[in-house]
Structure formats: structure tokens, C-alpha cells
C-alpha positions, 0 to 999 in steps of 0.5 A: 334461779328464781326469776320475775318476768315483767312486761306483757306476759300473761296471757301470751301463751308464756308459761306454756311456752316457759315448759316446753323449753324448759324440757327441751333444755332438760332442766327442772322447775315451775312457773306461774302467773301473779296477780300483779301481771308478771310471771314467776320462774323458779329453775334448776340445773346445770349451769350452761341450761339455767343460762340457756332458759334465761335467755330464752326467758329474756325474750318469750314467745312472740305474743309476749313483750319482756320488759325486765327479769330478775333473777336470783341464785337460789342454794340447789334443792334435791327434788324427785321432780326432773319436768318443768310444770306449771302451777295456775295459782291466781 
């Protein structure tokens, strides 16, 4: 899935808070800050742990207030990678 979040997320300790879920749930991924205040997800997985990150993505850490996501299916891609890791472009 590829997701945008919007609202108040950045600065709020989301990515950080992004990962450590991520790998709690067990599924793969990035997630970086945009320039226009919103933070950019990509995940893989099983279907049941995608949903479960969404969710979660849907709410963030209590710092955050979630306006909006938008998420799209993305085709699976093969990856050596199985931890979610954050990516600080700017």
C-alpha cells in the first residue's frame, strides 16, 4: 500500500512511531516526511498486518492529529528488506 497521512504529523514523533509498529506487526516498508507536512507510507505484507498498520496509521502517536489518509494498493514487490525503516528526505 502506498498511504498519505495529513494533519498534524510531523514533528510529533510519527515516523519513529510508524517503525516501531511496523515491526511489531511484522510487515515491510518506508516512511518519510514531505515538504508539504504530510508523511508518506509505502507497506507490504499480509493482508490482516497491512489492515492492522492502516488502522493504526489512522490514529498515530498521541502528539499527532490525523486528518486524512490515502491509501492505494500498490502490485507486491520482492524485497530482501523485511524491517520497516525510515528514509529522512526533505
Amino acid at each position: 500500500m502506498h498511504v498519505i497521512v495529513t494533519g498534524l504529523v510531523q514533528g510529533v514523533g510519527f515516523r519513529y512511531f510508524t517503525v516501531m509498529q511496523a515491526r511489531g506487526i511484522g510487515v515491510g516498508g518506508w516512511v518519510r516526511n514531505l515538504n508539504d507536512g504530510s508523511v508518506e507510507v509505502e507497506v507490504q505484507g499480509g493482508r490482516l498486518a497491512v489492515a492492522k498498520l492502516l488502522s493504526w496509521l489512522k490514529v498515530g502517536p498521541k502528539w499527532a492529529h490525523v486528518e486524512s489518509i490515502d491509501a492505494r494498493p500498490l502490485p507486491p514487490i520482492p524485497s530482501r528488506h523485511d524491517r520497516f525503516r525510515v528514509f529522512n528526505e526533505r
